[in-house]
C-alpha positions as CSV (number, residue, x, y, z in Angstrom):
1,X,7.3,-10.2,12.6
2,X,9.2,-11.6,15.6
3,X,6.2,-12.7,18.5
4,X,7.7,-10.7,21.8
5,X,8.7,-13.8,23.5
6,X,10.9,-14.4,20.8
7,X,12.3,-11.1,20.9
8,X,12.7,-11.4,24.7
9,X,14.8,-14.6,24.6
10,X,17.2,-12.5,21.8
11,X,17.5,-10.1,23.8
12,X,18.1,-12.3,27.4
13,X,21.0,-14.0,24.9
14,X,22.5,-11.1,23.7
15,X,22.3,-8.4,25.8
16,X,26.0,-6.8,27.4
17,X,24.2,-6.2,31.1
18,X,20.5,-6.6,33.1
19,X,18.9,-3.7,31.1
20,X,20.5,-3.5,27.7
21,X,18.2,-3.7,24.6
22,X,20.0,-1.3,22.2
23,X,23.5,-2.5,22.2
24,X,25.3,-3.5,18.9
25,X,25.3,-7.1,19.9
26,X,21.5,-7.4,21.0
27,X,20.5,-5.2,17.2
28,X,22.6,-7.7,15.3
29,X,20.7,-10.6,17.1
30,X,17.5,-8.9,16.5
31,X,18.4,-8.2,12.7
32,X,19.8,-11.7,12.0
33,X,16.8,-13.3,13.5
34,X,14.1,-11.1,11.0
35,X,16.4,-11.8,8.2
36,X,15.9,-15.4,9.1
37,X,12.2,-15.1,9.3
38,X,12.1,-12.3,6.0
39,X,14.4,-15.0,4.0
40,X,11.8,-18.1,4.7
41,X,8.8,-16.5,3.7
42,X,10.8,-15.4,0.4
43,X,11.5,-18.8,-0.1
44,X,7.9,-19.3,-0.2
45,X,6.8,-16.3,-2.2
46,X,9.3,-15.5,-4.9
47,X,7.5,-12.5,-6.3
48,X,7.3,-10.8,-3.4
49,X,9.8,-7.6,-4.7
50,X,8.5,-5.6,-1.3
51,X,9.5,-7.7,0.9
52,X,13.0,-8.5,-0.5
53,X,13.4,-4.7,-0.6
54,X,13.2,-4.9,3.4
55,X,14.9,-7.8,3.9
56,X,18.0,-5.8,1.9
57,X,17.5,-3.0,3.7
58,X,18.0,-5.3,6.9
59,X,21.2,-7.0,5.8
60,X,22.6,-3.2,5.4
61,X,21.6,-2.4,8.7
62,X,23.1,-5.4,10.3
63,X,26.5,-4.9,8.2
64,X,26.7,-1.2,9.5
65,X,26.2,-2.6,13.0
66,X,28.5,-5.1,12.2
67,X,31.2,-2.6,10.9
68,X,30.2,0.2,13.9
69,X,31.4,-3.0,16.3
70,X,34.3,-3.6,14.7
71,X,35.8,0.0,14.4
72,X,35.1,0.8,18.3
73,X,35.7,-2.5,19.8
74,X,37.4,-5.2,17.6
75,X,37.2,-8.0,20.6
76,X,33.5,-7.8,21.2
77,X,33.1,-8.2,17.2
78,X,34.8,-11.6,16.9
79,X,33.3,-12.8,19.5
80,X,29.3,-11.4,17.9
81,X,30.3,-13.0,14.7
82,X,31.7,-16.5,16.3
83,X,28.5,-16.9,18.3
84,X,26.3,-15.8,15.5
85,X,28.4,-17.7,12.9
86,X,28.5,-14.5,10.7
87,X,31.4,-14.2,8.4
């Protein structure tokens, strides 16, 4: 789990405007961070099938964000995946 001063700084990074917490940018952020976080402690634990279930589960999530961005604003995208270093 991401502490909330964690998630605040994500959020300050990513966010379009002042009050923005649910755009596509700030969710991708969010997702990529957990994924980071999920894909450590699986490192750790190998046999932990649950947890690997979620962290799949995540990297769908963030793809269909990722493809959402892309189909209704194909700018905003490249930049998202240059400053996030997704390919």
């Amino acid at each position: 789990m991401l502490k909330t001063k964690k998630k605040q700084n994500i959020i300050k990074k990513n966010q379009v405007h002042e009050k923005d917490t649910g755009s596509p940018e700030v969710q991708v952020a969010m997702l990529s961070a957990r994924i980071d976080e999920l894909a450590g402690h699986l490192k750790t634990h190998k046999k932990d099938n649950h947890s690997r279930r979620g962290l799949i589960k995540m990297v769908a999530d963030r793809r269909t964000h990722l493809k959402y961005l892309e189909r209704k604003d194909k700018p905003r995208f490249e930049a998202l995946t240059k400053k996030m270093k997704l390919d």
